[in-house]
mmCIF file as gemmi writes it, N, C-alpha and C atoms, coordinates in Angstrom:
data_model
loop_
_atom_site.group_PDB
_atom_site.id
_atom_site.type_symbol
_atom_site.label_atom_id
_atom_site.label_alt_id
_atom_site.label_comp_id
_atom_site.label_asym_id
_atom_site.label_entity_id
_atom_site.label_seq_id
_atom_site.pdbx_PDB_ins_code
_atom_site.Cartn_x
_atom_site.Cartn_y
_atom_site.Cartn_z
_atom_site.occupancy
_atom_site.B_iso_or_equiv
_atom_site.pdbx_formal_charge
_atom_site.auth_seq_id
_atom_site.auth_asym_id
_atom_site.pdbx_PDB_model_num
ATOM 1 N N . UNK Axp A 1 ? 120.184 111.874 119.266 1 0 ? 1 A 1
ATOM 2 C CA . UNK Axp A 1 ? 119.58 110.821 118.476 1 0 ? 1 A 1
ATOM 3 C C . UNK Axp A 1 ? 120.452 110.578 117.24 1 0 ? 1 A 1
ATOM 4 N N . UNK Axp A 2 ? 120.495 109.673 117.225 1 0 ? 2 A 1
ATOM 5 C CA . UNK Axp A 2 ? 121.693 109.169 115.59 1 0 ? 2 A 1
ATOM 6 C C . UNK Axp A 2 ? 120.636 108.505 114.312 1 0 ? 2 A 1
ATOM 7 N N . UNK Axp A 3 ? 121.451 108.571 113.343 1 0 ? 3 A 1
ATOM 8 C CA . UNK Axp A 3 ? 120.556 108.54 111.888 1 0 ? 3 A 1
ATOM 9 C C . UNK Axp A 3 ? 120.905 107.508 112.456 1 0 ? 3 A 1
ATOM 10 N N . UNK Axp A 4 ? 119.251 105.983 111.124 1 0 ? 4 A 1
ATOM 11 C CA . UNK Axp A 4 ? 119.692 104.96 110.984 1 0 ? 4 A 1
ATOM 12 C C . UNK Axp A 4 ? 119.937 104.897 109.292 1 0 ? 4 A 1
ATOM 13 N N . UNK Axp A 5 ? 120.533 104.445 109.279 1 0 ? 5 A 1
ATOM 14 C CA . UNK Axp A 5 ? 120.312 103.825 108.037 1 0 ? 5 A 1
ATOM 15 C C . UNK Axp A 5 ? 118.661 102.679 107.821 1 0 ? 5 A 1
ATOM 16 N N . UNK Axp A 6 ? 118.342 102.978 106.473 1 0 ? 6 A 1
ATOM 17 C CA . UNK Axp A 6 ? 117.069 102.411 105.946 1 0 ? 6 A 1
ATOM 18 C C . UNK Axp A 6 ? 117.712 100.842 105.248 1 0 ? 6 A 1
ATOM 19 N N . UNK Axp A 7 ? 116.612 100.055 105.508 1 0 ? 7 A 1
ATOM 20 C CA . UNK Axp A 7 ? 117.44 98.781 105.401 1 0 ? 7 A 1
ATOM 21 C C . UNK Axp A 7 ? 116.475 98.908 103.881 1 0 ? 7 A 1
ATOM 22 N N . UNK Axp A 8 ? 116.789 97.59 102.481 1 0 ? 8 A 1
ATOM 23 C CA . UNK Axp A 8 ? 116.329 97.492 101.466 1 0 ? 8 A 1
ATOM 24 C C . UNK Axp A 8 ? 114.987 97.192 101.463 1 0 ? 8 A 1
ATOM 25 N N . UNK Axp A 9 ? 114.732 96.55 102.74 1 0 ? 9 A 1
ATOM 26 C CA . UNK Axp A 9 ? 113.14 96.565 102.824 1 0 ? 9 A 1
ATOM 27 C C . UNK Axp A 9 ? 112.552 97.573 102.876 1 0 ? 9 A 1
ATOM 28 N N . UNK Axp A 10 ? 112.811 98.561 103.467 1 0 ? 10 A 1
ATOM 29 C CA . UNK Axp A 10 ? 112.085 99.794 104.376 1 0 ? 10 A 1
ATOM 30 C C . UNK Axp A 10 ? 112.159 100.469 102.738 1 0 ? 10 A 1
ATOM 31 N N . UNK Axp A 11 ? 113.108 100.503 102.165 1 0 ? 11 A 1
ATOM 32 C CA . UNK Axp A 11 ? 112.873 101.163 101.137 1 0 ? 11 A 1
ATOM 33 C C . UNK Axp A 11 ? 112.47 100.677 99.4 1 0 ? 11 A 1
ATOM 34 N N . UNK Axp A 12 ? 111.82 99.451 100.188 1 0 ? 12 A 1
ATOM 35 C CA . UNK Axp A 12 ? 111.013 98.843 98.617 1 0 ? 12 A 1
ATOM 36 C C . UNK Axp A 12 ? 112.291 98.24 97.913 1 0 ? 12 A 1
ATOM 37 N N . UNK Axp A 13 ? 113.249 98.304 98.131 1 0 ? 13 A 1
ATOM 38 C CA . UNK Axp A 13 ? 114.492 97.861 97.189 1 0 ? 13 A 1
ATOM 39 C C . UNK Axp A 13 ? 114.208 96.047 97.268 1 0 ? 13 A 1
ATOM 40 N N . UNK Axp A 14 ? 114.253 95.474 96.065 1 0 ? 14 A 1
ATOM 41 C CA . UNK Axp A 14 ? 114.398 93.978 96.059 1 0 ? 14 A 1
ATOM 42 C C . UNK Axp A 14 ? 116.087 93.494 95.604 1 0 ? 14 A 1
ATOM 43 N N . UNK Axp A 15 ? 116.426 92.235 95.91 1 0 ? 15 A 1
ATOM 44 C CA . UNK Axp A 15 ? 117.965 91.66 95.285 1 0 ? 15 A 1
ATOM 45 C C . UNK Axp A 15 ? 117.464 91.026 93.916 1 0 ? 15 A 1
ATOM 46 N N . UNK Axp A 16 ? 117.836 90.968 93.296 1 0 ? 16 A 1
ATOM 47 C CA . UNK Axp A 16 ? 118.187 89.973 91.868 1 0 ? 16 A 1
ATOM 48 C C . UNK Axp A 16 ? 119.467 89.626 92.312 1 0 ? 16 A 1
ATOM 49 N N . UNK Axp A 17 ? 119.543 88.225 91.708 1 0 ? 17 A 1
ATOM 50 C CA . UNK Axp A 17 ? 120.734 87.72 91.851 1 0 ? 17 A 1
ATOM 51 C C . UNK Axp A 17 ? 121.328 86.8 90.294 1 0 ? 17 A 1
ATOM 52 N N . UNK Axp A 18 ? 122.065 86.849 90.308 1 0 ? 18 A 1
ATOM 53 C CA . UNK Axp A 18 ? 123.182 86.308 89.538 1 0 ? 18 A 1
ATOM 54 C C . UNK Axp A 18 ? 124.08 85.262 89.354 1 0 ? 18 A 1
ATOM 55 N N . UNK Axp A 19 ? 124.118 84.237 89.004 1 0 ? 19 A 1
ATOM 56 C CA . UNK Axp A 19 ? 125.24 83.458 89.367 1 0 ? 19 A 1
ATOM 57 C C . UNK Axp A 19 ? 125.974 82.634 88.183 1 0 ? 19 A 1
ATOM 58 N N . UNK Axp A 20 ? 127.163 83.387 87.701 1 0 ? 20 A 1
ATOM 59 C CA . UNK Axp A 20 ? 127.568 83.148 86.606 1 0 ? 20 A 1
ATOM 60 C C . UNK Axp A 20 ? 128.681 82.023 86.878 1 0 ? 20 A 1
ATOM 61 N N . UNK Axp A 21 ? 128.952 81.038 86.201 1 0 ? 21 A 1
ATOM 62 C CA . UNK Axp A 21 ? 129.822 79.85 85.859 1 0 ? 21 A 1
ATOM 63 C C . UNK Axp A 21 ? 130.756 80.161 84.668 1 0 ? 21 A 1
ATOM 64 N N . UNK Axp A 22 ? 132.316 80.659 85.286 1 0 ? 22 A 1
ATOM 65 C CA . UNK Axp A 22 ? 133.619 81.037 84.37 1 0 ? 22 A 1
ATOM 66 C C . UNK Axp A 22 ? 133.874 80.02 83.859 1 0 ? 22 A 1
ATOM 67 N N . UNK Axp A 23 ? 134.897 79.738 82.687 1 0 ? 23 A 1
ATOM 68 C CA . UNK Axp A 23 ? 136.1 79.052 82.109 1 0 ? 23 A 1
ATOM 69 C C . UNK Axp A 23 ? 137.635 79.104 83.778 1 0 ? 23 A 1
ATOM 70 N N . UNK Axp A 24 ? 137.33 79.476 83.848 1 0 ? 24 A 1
ATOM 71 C CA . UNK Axp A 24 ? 138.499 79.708 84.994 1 0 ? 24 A 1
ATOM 72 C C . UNK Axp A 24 ? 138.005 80.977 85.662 1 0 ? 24 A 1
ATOM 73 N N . UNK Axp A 25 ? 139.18 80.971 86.881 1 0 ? 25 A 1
ATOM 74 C CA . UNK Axp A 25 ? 139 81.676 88.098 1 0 ? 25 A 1
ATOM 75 C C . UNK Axp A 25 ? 139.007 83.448 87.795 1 0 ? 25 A 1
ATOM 76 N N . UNK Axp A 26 ? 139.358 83.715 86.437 1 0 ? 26 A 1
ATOM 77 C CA . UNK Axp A 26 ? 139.655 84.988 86.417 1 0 ? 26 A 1
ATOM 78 C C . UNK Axp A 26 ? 137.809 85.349 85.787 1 0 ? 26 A 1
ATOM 79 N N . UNK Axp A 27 ? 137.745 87.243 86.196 1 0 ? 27 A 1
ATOM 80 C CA . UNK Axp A 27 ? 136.179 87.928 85.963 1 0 ? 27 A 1
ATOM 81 C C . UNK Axp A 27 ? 136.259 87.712 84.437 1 0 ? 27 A 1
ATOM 82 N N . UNK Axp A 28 ? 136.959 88.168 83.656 1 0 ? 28 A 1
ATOM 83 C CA . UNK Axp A 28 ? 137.17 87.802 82.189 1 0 ? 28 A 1
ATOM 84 C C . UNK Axp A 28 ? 137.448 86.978 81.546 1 0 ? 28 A 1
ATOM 85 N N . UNK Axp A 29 ? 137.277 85.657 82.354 1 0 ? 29 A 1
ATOM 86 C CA . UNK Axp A 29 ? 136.975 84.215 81.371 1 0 ? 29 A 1
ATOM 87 C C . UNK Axp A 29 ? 135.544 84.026 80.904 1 0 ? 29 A 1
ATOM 88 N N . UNK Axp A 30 ? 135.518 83.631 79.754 1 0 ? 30 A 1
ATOM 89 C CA . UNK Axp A 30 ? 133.914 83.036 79.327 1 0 ? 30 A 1
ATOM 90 C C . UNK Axp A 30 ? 133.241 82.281 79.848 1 0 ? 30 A 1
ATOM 91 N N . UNK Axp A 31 ? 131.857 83.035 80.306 1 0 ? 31 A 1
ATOM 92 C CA . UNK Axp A 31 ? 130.219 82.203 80.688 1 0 ? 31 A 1
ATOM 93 C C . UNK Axp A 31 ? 130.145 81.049 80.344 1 0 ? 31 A 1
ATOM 94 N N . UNK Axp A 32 ? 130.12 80.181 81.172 1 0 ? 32 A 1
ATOM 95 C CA . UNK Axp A 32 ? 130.096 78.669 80.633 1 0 ? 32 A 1
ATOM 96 C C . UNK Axp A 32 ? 128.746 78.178 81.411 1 0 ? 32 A 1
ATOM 97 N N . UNK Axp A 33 ? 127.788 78.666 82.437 1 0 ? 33 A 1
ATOM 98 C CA . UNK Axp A 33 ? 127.296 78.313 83.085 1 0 ? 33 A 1
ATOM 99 C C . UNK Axp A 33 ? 126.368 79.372 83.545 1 0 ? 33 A 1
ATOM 100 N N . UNK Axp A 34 ? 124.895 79.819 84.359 1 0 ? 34 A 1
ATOM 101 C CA . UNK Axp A 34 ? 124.647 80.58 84.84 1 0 ? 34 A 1
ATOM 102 C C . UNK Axp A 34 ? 122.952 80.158 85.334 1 0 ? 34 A 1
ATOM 103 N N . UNK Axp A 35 ? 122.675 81.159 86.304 1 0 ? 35 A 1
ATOM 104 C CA . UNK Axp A 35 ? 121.73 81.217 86.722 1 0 ? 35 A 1
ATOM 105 C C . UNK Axp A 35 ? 120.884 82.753 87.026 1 0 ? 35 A 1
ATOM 106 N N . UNK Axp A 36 ? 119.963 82.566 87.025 1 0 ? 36 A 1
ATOM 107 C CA . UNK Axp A 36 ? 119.308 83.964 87.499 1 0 ? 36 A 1
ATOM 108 C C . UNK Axp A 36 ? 117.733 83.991 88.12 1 0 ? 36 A 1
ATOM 109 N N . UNK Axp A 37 ? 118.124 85.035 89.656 1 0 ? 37 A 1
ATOM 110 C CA . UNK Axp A 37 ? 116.733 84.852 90.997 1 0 ? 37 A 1
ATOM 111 C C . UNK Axp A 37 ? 116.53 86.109 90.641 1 0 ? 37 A 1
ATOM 112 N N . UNK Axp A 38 ? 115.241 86.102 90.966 1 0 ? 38 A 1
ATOM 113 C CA . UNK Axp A 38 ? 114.703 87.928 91.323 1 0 ? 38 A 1
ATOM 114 C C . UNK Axp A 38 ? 113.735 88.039 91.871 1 0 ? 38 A 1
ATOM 115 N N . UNK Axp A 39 ? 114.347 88.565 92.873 1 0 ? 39 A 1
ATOM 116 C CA . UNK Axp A 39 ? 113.122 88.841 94.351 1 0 ? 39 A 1
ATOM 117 C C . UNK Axp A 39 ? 112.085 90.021 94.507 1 0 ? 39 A 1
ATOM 118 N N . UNK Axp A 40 ? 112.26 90.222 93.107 1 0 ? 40 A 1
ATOM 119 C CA . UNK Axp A 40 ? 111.353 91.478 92.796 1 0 ? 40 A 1
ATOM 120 C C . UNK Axp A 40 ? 109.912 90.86 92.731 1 0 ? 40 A 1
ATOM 121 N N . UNK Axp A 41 ? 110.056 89.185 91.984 1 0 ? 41 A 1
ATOM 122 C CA . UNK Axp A 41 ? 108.745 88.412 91.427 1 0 ? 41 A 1
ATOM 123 C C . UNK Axp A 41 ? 108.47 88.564 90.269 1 0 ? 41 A 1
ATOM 124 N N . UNK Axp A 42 ? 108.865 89.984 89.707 1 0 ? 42 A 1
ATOM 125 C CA . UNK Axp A 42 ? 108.697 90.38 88.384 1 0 ? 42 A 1
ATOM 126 C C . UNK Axp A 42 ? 108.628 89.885 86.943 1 0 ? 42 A 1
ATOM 127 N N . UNK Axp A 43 ? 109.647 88.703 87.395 1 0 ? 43 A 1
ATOM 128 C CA . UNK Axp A 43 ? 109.866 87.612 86.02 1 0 ? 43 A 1
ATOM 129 C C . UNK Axp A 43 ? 110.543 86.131 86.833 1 0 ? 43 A 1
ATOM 130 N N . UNK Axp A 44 ? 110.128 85.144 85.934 1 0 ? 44 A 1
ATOM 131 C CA . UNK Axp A 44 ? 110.353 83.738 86.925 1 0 ? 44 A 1
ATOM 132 C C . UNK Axp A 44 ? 111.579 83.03 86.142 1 0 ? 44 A 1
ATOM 133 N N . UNK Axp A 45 ? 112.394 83.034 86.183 1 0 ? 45 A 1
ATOM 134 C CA . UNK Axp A 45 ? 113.57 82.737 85.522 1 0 ? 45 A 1
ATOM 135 C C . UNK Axp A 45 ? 113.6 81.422 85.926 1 0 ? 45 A 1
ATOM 136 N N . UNK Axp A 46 ? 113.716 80.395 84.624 1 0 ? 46 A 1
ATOM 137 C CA . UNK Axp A 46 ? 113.96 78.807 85.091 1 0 ? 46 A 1
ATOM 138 C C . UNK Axp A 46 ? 115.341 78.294 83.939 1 0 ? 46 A 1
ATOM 139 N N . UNK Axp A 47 ? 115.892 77.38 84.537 1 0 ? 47 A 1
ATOM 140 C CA . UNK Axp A 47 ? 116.743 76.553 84.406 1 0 ? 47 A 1
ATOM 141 C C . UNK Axp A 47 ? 116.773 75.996 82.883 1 0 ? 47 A 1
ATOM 142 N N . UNK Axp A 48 ? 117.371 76.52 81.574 1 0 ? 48 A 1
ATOM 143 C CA . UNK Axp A 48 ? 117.31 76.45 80.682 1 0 ? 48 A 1
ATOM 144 C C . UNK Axp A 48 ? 116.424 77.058 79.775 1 0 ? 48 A 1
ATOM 145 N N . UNK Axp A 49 ? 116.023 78.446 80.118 1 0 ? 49 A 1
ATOM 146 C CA . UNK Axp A 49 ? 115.233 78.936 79.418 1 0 ? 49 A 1
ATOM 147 C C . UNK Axp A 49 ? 115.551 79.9 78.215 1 0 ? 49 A 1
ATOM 148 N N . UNK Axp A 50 ? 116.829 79.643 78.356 1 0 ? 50 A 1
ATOM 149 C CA . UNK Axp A 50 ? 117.98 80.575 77.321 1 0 ? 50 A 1
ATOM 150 C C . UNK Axp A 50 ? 119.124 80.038 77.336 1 0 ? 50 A 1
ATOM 151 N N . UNK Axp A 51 ? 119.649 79.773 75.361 1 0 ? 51 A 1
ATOM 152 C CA . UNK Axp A 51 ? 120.725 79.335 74.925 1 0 ? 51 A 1
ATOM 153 C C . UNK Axp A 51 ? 121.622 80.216 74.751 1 0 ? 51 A 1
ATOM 154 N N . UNK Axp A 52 ? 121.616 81.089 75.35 1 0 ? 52 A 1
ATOM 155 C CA . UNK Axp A 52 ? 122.886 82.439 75.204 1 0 ? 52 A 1
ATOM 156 C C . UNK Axp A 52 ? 122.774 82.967 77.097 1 0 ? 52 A 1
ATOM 157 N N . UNK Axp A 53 ? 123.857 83.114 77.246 1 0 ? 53 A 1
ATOM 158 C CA . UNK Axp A 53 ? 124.221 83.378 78.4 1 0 ? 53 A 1
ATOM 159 C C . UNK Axp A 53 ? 124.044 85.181 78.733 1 0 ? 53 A 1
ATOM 160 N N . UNK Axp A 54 ? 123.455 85.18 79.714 1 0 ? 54 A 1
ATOM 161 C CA . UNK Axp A 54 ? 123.328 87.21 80.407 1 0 ? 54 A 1
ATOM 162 C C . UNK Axp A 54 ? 124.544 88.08 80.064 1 0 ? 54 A 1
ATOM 163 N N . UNK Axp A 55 ? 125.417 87.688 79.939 1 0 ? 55 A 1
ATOM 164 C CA . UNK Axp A 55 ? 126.577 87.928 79.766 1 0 ? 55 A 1
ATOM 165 C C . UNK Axp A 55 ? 127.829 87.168 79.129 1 0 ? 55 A 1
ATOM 166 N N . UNK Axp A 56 ? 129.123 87.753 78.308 1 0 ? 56 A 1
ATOM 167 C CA . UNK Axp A 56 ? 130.357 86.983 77.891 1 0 ? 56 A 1
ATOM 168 C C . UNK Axp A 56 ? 131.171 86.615 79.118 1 0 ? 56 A 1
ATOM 169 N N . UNK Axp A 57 ? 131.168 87.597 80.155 1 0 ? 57 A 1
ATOM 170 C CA . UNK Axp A 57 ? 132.152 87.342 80.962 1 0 ? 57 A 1
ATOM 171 C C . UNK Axp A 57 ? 132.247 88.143 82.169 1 0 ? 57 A 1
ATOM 172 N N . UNK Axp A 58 ? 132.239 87.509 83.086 1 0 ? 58 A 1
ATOM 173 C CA . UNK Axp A 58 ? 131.628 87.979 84.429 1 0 ? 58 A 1
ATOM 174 C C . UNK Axp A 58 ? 131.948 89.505 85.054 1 0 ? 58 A 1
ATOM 175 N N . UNK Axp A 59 ? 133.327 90.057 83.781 1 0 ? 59 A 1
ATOM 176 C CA . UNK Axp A 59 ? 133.394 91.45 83.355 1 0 ? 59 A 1
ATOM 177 C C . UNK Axp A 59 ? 132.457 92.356 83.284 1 0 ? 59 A 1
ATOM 178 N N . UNK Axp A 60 ? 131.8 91.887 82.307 1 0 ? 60 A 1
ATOM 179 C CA . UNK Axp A 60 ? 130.497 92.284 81.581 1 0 ? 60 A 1
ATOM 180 C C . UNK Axp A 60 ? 129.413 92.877 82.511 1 0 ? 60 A 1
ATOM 181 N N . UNK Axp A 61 ? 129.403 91.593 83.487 1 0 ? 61 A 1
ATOM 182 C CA . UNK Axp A 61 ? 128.025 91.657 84.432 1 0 ? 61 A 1
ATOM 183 C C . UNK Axp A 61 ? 128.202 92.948 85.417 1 0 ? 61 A 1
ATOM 184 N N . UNK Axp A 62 ? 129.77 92.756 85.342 1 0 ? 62 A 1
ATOM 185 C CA . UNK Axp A 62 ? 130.305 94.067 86.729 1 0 ? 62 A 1
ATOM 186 C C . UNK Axp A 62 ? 130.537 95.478 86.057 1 0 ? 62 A 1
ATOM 187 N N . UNK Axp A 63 ? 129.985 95.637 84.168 1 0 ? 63 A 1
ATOM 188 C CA . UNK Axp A 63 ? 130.362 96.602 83.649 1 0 ? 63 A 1
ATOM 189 C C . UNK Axp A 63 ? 128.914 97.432 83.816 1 0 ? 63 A 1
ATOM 190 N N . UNK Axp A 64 ? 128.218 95.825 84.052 1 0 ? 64 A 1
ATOM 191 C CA . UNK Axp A 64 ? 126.541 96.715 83.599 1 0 ? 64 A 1
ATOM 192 C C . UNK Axp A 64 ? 125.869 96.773 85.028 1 0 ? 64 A 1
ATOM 193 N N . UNK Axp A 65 ? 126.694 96.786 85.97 1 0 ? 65 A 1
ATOM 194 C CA . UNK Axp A 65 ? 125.55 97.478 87.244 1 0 ? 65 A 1
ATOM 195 C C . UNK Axp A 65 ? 125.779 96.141 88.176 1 0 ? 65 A 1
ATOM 196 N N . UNK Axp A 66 ? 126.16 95.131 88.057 1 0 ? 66 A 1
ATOM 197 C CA . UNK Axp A 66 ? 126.053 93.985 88.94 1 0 ? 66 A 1
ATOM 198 C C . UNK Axp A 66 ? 127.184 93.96 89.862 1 0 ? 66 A 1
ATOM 199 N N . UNK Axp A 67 ? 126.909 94.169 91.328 1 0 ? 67 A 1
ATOM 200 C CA . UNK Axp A 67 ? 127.661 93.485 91.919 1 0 ? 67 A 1
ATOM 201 C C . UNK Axp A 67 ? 128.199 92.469 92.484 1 0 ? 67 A 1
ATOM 202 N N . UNK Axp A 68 ? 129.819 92.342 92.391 1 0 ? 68 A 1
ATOM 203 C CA . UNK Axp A 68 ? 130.079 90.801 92.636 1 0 ? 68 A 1
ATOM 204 C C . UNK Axp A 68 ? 129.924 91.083 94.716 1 0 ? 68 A 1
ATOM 205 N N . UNK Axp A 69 ? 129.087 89.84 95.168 1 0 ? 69 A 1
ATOM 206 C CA . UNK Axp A 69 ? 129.629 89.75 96.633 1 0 ? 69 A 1
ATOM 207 C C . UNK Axp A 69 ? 129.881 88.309 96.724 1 0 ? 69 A 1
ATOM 208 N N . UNK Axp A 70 ? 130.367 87.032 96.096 1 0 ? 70 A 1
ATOM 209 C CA . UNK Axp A 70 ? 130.699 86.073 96.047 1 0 ? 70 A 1
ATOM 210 C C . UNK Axp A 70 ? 131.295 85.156 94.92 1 0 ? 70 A 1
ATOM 211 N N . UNK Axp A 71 ? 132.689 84.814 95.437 1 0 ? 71 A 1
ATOM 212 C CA . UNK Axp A 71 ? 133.448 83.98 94.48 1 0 ? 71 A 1
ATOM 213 C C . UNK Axp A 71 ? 133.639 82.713 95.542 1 0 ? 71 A 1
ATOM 214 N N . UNK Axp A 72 ? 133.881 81.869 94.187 1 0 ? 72 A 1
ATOM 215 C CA . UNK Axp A 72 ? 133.897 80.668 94.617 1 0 ? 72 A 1
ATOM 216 C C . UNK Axp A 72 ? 135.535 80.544 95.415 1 0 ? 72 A 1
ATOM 217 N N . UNK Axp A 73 ? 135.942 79.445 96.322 1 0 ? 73 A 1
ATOM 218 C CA . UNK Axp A 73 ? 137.158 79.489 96.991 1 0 ? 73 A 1
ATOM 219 C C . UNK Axp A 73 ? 137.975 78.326 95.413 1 0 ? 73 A 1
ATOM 220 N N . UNK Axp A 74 ? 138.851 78.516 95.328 1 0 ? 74 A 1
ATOM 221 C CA . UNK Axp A 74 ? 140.065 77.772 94.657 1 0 ? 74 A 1
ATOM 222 C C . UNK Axp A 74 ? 140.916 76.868 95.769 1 0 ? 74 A 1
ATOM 223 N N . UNK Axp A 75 ? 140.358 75.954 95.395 1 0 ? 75 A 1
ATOM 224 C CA . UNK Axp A 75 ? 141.171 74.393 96.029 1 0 ? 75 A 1
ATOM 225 C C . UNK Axp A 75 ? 141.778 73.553 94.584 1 0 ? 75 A 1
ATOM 226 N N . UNK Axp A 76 ? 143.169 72.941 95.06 1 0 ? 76 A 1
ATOM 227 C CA . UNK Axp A 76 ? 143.766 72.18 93.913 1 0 ? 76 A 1
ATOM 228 C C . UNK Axp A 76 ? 143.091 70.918 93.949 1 0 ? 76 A 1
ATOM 229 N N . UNK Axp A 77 ? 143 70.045 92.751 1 0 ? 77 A 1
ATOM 230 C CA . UNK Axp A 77 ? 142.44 68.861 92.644 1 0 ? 77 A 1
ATOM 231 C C . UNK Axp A 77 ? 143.429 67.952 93.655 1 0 ? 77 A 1
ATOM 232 N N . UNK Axp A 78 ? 143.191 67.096 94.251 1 0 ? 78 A 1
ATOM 233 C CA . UNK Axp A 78 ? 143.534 65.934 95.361 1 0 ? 78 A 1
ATOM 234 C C . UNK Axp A 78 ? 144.361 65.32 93.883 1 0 ? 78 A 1
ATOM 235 N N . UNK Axp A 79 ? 145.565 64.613 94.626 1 0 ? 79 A 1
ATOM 236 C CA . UNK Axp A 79 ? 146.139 64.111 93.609 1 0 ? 79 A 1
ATOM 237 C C . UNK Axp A 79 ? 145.896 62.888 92.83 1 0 ? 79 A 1
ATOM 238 N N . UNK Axp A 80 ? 145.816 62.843 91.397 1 0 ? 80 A 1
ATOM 239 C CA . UNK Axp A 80 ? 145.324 61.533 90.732 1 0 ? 80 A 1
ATOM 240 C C . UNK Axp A 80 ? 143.816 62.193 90.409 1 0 ? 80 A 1
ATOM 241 N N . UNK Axp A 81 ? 143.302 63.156 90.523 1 0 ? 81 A 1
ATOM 242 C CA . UNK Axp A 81 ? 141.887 63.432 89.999 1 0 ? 81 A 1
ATOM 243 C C . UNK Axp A 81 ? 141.889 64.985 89.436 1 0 ? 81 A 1
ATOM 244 N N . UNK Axp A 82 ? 143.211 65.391 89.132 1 0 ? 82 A 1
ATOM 245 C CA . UNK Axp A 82 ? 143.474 66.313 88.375 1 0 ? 82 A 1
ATOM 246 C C . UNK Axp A 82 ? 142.194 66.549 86.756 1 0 ? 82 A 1
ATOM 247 N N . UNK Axp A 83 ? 141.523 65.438 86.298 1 0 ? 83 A 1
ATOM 248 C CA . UNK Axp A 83 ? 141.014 65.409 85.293 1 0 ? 83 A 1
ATOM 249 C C . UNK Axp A 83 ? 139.824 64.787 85.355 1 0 ? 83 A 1
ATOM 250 N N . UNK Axp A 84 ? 139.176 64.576 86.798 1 0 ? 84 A 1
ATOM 251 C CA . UNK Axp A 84 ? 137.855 64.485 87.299 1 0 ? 84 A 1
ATOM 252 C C . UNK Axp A 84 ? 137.075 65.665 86.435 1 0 ? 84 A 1
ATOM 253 N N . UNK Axp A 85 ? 135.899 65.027 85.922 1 0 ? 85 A 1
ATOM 254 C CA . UNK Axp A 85 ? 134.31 66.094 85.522 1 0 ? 85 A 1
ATOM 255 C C . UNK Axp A 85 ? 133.995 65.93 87.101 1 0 ? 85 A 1
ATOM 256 N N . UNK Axp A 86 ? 133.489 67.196 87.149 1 0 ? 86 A 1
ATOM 257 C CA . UNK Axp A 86 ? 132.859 67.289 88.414 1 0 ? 86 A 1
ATOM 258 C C . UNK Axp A 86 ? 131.636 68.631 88.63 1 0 ? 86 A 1
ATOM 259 N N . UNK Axp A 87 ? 131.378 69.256 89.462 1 0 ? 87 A 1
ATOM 260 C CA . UNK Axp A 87 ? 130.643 70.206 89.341 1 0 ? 87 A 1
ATOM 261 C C . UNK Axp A 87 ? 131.065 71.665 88.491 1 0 ? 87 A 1
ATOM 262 N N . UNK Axp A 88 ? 130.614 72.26 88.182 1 0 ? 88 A 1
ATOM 263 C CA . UNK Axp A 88 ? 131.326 74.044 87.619 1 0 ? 88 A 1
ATOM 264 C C . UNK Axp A 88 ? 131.992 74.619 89.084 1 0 ? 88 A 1
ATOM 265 N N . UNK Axp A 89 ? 133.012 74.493 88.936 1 0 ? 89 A 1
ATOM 266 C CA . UNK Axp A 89 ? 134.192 75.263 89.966 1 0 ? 89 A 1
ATOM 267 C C . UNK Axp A 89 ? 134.351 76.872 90.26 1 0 ? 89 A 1
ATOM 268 N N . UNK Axp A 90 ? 134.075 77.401 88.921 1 0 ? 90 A 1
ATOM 269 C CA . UNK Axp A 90 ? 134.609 78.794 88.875 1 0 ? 90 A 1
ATOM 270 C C . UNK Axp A 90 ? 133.067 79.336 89.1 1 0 ? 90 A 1
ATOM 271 N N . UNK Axp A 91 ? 132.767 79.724 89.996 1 0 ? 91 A 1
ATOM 272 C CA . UNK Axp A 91 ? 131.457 80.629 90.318 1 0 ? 91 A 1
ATOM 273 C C . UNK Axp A 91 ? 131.421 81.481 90.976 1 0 ? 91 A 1
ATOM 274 N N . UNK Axp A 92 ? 130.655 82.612 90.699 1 0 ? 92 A 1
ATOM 275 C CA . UNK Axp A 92 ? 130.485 83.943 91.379 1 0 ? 92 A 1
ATOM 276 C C . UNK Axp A 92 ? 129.2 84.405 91.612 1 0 ? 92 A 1
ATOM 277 N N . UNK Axp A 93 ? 128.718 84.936 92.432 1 0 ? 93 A 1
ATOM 278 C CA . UNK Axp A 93 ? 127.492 85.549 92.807 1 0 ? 93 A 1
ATOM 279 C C . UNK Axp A 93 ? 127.696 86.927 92.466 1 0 ? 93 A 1
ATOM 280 N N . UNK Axp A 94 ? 126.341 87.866 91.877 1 0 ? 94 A 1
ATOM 281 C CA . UNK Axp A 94 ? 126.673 88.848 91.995 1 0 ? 94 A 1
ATOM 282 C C . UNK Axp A 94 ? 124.782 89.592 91.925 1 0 ? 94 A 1
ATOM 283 N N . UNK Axp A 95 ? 125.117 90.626 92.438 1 0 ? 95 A 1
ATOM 284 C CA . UNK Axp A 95 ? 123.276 91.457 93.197 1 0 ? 95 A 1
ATOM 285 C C . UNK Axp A 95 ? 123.214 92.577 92.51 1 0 ? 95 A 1
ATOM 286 N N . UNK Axp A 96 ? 121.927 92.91 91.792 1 0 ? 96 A 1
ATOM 287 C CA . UNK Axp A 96 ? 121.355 94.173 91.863 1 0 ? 96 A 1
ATOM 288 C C . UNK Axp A 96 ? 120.085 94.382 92.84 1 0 ? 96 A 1
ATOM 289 N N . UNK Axp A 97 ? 120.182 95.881 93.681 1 0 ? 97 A 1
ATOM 290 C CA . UNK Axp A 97 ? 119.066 95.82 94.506 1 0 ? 97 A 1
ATOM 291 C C . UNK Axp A 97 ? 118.293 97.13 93.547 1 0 ? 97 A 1
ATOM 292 N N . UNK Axp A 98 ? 117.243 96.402 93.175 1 0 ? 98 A 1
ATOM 293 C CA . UNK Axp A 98 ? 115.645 97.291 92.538 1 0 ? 98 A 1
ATOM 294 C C . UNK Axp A 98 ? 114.883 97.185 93.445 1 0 ? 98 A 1
């Protein structure tokens, strides 16, 4: 008979999630953007409910327990729209499981 591994359900563990918006592509550019889920229920986090960001820099988030499992892909601007506003580019996902 072989061990299984316990999945996060089986063991009460919930995700919080994270999703911080860089200055650029690097973990140590400044929070310009962010969001925050938690599947715990515990607290209801909405869309402007804080003028200071979870963190300076997506450093930060990975200093204090967060893991990154998603960066955004880097594509060059199409030429002639080098200086398009457009959506926040530099994004990362990142999980704590409680």
């Amino acid at each position: 008979m072989t061990a299984t591994a316990e999945t996060p359900l089986q063991t009460g563990l919930r995700q919080q999630v994270l999703v911080l918006y860089l200055a650029s592509s690097a973990l140590d550019a400044r929070v310009v953007g962010w969001s925050t889920y938690d599947g715990t229920g515990e607290t209801h986090p909405t869309t402007g409910d804080s003028d200071e960001p979870p963190y300076t820099t997506g450093l930060d988030a990975l200093k204090d327990g967060w893991r990154l499992f998603q960066a955004s892909q880097l594509n060059p601007p199409y030429p002639g729209h080098e200086y398009d506003v457009s959506f926040l580019k530099h994004e990362f996902f990142f999980e704590k499981l409680v």
